[in-house]
N, C-alpha and C positions, 0 to 999 in steps of 0.2 A: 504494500500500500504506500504509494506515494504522499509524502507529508506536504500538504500544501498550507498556505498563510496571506494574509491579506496585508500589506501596508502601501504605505506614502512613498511615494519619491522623497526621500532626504534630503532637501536645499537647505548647506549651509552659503553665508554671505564671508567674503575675506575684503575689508579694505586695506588697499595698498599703498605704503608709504609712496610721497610723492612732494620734488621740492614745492615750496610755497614763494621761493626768493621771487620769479619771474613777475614785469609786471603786472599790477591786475588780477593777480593769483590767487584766489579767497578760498579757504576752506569752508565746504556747504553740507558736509554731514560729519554725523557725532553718530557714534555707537554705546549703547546699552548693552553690555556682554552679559549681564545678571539677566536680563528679558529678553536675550536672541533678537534685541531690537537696531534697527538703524534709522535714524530722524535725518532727513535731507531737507534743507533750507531753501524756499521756494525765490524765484527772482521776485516776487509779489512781497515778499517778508510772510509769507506762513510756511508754514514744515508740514512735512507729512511723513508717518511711519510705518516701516514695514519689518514684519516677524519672520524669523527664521527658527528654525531648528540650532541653531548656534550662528552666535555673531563674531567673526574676529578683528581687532583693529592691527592698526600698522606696527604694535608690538610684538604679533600673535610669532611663533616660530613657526618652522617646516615643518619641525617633530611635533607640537602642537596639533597642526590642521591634521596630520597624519594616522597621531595615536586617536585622538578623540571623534574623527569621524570618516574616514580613510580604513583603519585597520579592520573596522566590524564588518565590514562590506570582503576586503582580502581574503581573511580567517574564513565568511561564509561560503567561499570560494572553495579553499581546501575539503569544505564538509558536502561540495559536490553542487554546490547553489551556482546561477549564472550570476555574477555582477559588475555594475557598469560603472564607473566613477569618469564623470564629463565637467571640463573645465569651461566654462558660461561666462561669456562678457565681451566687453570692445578690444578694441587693437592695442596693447600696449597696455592692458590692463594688469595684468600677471598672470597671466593662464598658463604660460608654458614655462615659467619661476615655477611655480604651484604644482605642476606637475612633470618638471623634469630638477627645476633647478640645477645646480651646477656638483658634478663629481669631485671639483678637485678639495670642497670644504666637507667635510662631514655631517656641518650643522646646516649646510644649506641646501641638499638632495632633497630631491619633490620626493611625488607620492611613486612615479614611477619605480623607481631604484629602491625605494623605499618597498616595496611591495615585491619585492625581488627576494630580500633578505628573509622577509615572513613568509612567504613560500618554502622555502631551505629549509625553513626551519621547523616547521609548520610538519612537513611530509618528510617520514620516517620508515623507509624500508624493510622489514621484518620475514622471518619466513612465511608470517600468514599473509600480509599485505604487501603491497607492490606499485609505486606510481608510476605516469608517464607525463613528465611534461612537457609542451609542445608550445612554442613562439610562433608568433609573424607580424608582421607591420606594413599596414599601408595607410594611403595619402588620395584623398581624393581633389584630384585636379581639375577644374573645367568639367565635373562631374563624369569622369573617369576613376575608378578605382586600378590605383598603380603600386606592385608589389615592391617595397623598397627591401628587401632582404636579396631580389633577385638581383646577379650581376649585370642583365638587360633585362629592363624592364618593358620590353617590347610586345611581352606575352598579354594578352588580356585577361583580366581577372571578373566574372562574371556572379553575380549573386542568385543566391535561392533560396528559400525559405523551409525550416524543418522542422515539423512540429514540437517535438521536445526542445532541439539547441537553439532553433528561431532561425536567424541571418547566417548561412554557410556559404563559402565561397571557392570559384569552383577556378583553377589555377594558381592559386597563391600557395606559396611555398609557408612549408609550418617546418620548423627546424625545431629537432629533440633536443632538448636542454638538460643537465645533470648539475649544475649549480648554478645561486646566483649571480657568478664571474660571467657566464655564458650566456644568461640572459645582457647584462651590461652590454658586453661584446657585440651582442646582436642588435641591441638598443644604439649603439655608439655607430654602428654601420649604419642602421635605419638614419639615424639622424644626420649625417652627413651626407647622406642624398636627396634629404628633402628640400622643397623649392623655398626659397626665401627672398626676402625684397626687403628697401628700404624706406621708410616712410617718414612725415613729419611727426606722427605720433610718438613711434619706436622703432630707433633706431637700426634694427636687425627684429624685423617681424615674420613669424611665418606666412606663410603666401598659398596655404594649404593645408586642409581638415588632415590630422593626422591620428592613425589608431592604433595602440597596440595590445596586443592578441595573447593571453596565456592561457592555454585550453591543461586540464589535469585529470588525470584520469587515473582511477582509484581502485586494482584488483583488491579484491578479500577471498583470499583461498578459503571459504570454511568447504564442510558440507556438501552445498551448493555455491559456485562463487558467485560472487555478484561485482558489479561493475557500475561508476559512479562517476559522472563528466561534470565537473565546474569549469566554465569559462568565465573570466575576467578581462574584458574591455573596456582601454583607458582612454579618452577620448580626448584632445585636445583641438580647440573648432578653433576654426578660426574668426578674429571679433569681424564686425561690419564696420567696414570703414568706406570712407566716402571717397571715392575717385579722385579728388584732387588732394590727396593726404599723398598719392604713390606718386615715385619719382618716373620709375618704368614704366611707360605707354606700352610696353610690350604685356607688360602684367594685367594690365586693364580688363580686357575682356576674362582673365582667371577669376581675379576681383569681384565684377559683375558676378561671374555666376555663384561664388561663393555666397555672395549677399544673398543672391536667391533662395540659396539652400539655405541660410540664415533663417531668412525670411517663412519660407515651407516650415523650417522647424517651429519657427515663431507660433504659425497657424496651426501646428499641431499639435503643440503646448496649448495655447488657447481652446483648442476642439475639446480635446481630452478633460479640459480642466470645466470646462461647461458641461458637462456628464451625460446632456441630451441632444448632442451634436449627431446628425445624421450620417455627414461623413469628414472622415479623419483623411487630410492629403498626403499619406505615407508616403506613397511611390512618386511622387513628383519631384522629389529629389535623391540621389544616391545615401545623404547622409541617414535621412529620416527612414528610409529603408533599413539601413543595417541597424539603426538606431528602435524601429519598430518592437524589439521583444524588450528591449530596455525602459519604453514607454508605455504603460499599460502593459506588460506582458509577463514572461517567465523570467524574472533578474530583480535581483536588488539592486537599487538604484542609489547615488550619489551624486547630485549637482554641486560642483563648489561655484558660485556666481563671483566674480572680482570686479572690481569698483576701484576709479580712481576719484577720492573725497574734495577734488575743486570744483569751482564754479565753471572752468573751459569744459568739463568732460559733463557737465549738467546733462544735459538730453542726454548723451550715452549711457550716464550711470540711472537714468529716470526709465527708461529704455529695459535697463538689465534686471531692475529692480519689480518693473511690472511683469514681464512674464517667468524670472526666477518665484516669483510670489504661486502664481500659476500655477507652478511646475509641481509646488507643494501638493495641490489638490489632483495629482496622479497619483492612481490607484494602480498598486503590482500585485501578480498572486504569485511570486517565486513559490520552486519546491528545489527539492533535491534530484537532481535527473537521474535515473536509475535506469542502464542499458541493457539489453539481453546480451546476454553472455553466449560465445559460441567455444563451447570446450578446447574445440578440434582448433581452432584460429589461435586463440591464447596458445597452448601448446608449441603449434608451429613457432609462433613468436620470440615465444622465451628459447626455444631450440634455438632459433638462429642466431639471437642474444648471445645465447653461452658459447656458439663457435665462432662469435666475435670475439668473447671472451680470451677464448683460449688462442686464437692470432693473436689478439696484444700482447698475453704473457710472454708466448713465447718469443716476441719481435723485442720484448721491453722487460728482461729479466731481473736488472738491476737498475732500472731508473728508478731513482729517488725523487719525492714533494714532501716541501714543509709546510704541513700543516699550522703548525706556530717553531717558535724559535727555542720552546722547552720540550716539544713532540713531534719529534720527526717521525714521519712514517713513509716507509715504502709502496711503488707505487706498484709493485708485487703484490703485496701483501691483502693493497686494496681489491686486487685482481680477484685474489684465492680468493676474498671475503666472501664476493659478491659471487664466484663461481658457486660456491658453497649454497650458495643462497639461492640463486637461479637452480639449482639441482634439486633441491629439497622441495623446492616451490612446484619443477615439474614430473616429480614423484608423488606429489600431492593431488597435480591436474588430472597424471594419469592414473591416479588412483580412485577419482570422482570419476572422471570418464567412464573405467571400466567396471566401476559401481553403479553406472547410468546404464549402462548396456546390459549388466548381469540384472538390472529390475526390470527391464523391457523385456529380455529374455525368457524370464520369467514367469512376468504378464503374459508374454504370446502362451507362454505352453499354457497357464490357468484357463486362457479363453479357447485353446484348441480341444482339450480336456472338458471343457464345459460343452462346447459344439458337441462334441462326440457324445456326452451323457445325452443331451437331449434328442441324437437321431435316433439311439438305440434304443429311446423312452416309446418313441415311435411306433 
């Protein structure tokens, strides 16, 4: 029985520090972090407030926005839930501080990298259990979806909808991952191919909706095994900015249609949050498409909205603040996805696994890794562990399999047994 649960879209608010020197420069909102509130000061002189789920101001830290509304969404990941954390607001706001931040500080890594390590951490290999973790990243351009893990991105990458995992996509490269070094590594490729431009807002802006992809998947040798897929999709949009912010005329028309798909999103934030909307504009853009099971759908959800707190970014942050408001009154029914298990498939897999295995040992007898600088361990060692482990695990498979064939077996002969009674009853 699939455990299923009703909640909200989780919109917390991040305002972000920003200088005040420049002239004309006023600061127009104040944050309430005791009431998840933020008060914006109107050009008229009245304010008006809006509720969040949590409010941070420009004190708030990385590991802040990370632990207290970031991590519940990750962890639910692990226990095999879909969820989606999307970064929401104008150009230049912090959405991609907020969710990439920068590697070389430790205290200042977003939610990305940050979610890399609770992963690692998180998922523990055992002879009963067994994970798989799987990456990928793309970028959608001019409403194009473009695989940035691949060396040419020439292939096209094509969408479809699955009833349990929602948006799957059909050419994008998903790369196996074994730690969170490996996710980095992939993350740090991704982000060096994505398109970027320069603008008066910020200085080095993305120029392109970009997602990144950790699908996990979860054997339990008991019994019967059973098999358990969490996806975690991190979303980083890109803000709406207005045409004469970009330097690149060539960027324009990308620009354009990003707005669009902004825009689509916008409408179907507002559709959803009106409850008696007849129809929701999913498909009218690529984002809102893959974005579809994370709105209203099977995923936990997290919106971080960011704001910049002067009077110049007023419409923008009045803009982010009405349909982040919105977004609250989305209704998710996450559960935990629970996949049928094909014995015969599993088996093959870990087979192949273990005579991977066993070429590395043998190619890499004596190579050494340190672990830390007080425990060093060989990278033999780690070899044997895991050979060990993979063996046990497919002594276990074939031990259910052919405890699945001796009841079927079995069955047939009771009901051939039974025929026969009842011809001779005849």
């Amino acid at each position: 029985m699939e455990k299923k649960t009703n909640e909200c879209v989780n919109v917390v608010l991040r305002c972000m520090p920003v200088r005040t020197d420049p002239p004309h420069t006023i600061k127009v909102v104040e944050t309430d972090i005791a009431k998840g509130a933020i008060i914006i000061k109107k050009p008229n002189g009245t304010s008006e407030t809006f509720h969040f789920a949590a409010v941070y101001d420009e004190q708030a830290t990385q590991e802040e926005v990370y632990i207290n509304s970031a991590l519940p969404i990750v962890e639910s990941v692990v226990e095999g839930y879909n969820g989606t954390i999307i970064a929401y607001g104008h150009c230049g706001s912090g959405k991609t501080y907020t969710m990439e931040g920068a590697y070389e500080d430790q205290k200042t890594i977003g939610i990305i990298p940050r979610s890399f390590d609770t992963i690692f951490s998180k998922i523990k290999d055992s002879d009963e259990c067994r994970h798989i973790v799987k990456a990928s990243y793309i970028e959608i351009d001019k409403e194009e979806v473009k695989d940035l893990l691949k060396l040419k991105s020439t292939d096209k990458v094509t969408t479809y909808e699955d009833a349990k995992l929602g948006v799957c996509f059909k050419g994008l490269k998903e790369v196996t991952v074994h730690s969170a070094a490996d996710l980095i590594k992939l993350h740090n490729i991704g982000k060096a191919k994505r398109k970027k431009d320069f603008t008066r807002m910020n200085p080095i802006c993305s120029a392109t909706h970009t997602i990144f992809m950790i699908t996990i998947e979860t054997i339990r040798l008991s019994a019967e095994p059973t098999l358990t897929q969490g996806r975690l999709i991190m979303v980083d949009l890109l803000g709406i900015e207005r045409a004469g912010h970009y330097t690149s005329e060539a960027r324009l028309s990308g620009v354009t249609k990003a707005n669009l798909a902004l825009g689509t999103l916008n409408r179907v934030i507002t559709g959803l949050a009106k409850k008696n909307s007849t129809h929701i504009p999913y498909k009218e853009s690529k984002v809102t498409i893959i974005l579809k099971n994370s709105l209203s759908g099977n995923a936990r959800t997290l919106m971080v909205a960011t704001i910049k707190p002067v009077n110049r970014n007023y419409d923008d942050t009045i803009q982010t603040l009405k349909y982040a408001t919105e977004a609250r009154l989305i209704n998710n029914t996450p559960r935990i996805n629970i996949l049928p298990v094909n014995t015969g498939d599993l088996i093959l897999s870990l087979e192949n696994e273990l005579k991977e295995l066993k070429i590395k040992s043998k190619c890499n007898p004596k190579i050494g890794v340190e672990e830390s600088k007080e425990k060093p361990i060989k990278l033999s060692e780690q070899i044997a562990e895991e050979t060990r482990r993979l063996e046990k695990q497919l002594d276990k498979l074939k031990s259910s399999s052919l405890k699945e064939i001796q009841d079927i077996s079995t069955s047939s002969v009771k009901e051939a047994k039974k025929d026969s009674s009842l011809k001779n009853d005849k």
